[in-house]
N, C-alpha and C positions, 0 to 999 in steps of 0.2 A: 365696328365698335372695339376699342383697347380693351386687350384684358380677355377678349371674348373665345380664345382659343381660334382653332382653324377651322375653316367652314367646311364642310362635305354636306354632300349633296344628302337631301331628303328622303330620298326611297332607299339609299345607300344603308344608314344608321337604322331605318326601320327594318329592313332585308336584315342588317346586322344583329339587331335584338332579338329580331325573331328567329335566327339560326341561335343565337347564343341561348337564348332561354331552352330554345328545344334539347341544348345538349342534357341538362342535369345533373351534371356528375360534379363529383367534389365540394366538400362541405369546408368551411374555415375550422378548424379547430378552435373550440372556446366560441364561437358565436354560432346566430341564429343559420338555421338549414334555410336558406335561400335561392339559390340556384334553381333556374328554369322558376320563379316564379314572378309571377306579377300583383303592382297593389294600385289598388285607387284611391284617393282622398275621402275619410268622412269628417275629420277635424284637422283645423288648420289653425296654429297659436304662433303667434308674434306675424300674423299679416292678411289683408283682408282680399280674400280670393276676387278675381274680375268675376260679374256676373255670369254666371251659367259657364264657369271654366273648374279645371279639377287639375289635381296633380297625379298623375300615375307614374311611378317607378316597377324598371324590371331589370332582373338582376341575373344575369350568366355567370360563368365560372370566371370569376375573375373578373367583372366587369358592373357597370349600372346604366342604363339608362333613363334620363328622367323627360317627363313633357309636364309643361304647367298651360299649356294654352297656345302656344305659338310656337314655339322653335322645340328642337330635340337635343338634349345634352347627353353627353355618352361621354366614359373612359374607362379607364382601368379603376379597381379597387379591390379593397380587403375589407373583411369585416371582422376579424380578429379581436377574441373576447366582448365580442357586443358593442365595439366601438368603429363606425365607418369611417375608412380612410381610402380618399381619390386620389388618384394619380393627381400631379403638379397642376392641371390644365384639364377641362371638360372641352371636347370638339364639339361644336353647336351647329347647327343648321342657320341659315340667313334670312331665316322667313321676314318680312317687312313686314308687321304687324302692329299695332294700335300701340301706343306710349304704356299704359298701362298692362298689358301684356307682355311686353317688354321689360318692363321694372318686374314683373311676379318674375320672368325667368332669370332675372340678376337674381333677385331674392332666394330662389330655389339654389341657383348657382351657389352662392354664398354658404347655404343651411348645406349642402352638400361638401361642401370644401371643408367645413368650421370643423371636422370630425366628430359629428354628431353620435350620440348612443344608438345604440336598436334592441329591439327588444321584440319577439316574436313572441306571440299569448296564441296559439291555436292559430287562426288564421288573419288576426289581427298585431300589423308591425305599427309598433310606435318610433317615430325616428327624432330624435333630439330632445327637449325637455320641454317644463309647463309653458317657460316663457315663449318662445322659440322652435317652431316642432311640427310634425303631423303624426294623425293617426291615419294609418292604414288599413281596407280589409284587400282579401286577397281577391283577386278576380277569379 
């Protein structure tokens, strides 16, 4: 797929979150303490989730990982004063997975790139706005 970034393999980026998250260290100045944690979807605005799929994002020093259902997006980021900012490009997994599933992870891709806000309330991240957005709780 154009646009999709470079594929790496599956167990690769999951190995890779899961040492990233464990590390913990380092907070952005001016934004939310994120690092080494993880969130899962309970509200989803501007797009209608595939049946029985979710979105979880997790976030290392320096990095994000996201899944909506089918593939794994990962890069670099900042979260700097409350607003998310990804490297150029998200490296994605190649999973061959249903049309629909597909479209939700362009759409995550997207909401991830757009520089969305964030907002951490206890253990709940809001990421982007009313129209456009998810709410998160932590795992």
């Amino acid at each position: 797929m154009a646009g999709r970034g470079r594929a790496v393999p599956a167990g690769s980026l999951v190995l890779a979150a899961s040492l990233l998250a464990a590390c913990g260290v380092g907070v952005a100045e001016g934004g939310p303490d994120l690092v080494g944690k993880a969130f899962v979807s309970t509200e989803v605005r501007g797009h209608d989730l595939v049946a029985d799929s979710q979105v979880r994002l997790i976030f290392g020093e320096d990095t994000i990982s996201a899944v909506a259902g089918c593939n794994t997006l990962s890069g670099g980021a900042s979260w700097d004063g409350g607003t998310l900012a990804v490297d150029d490009a998200l490296a994605t997994t190649m999973m061959a997975c249903s049309g629909e599933l597909m479209d939700q992870d362009a759409w995550l891709e997207q909401l991830l790139l757009s520089g969305p806000t964030l907002n951490l309330d206890g253990e709940t991240l809001t990421v982007g706005d009313d129209a456009d957005g998810l709410t998160l709780e932590q795992e």
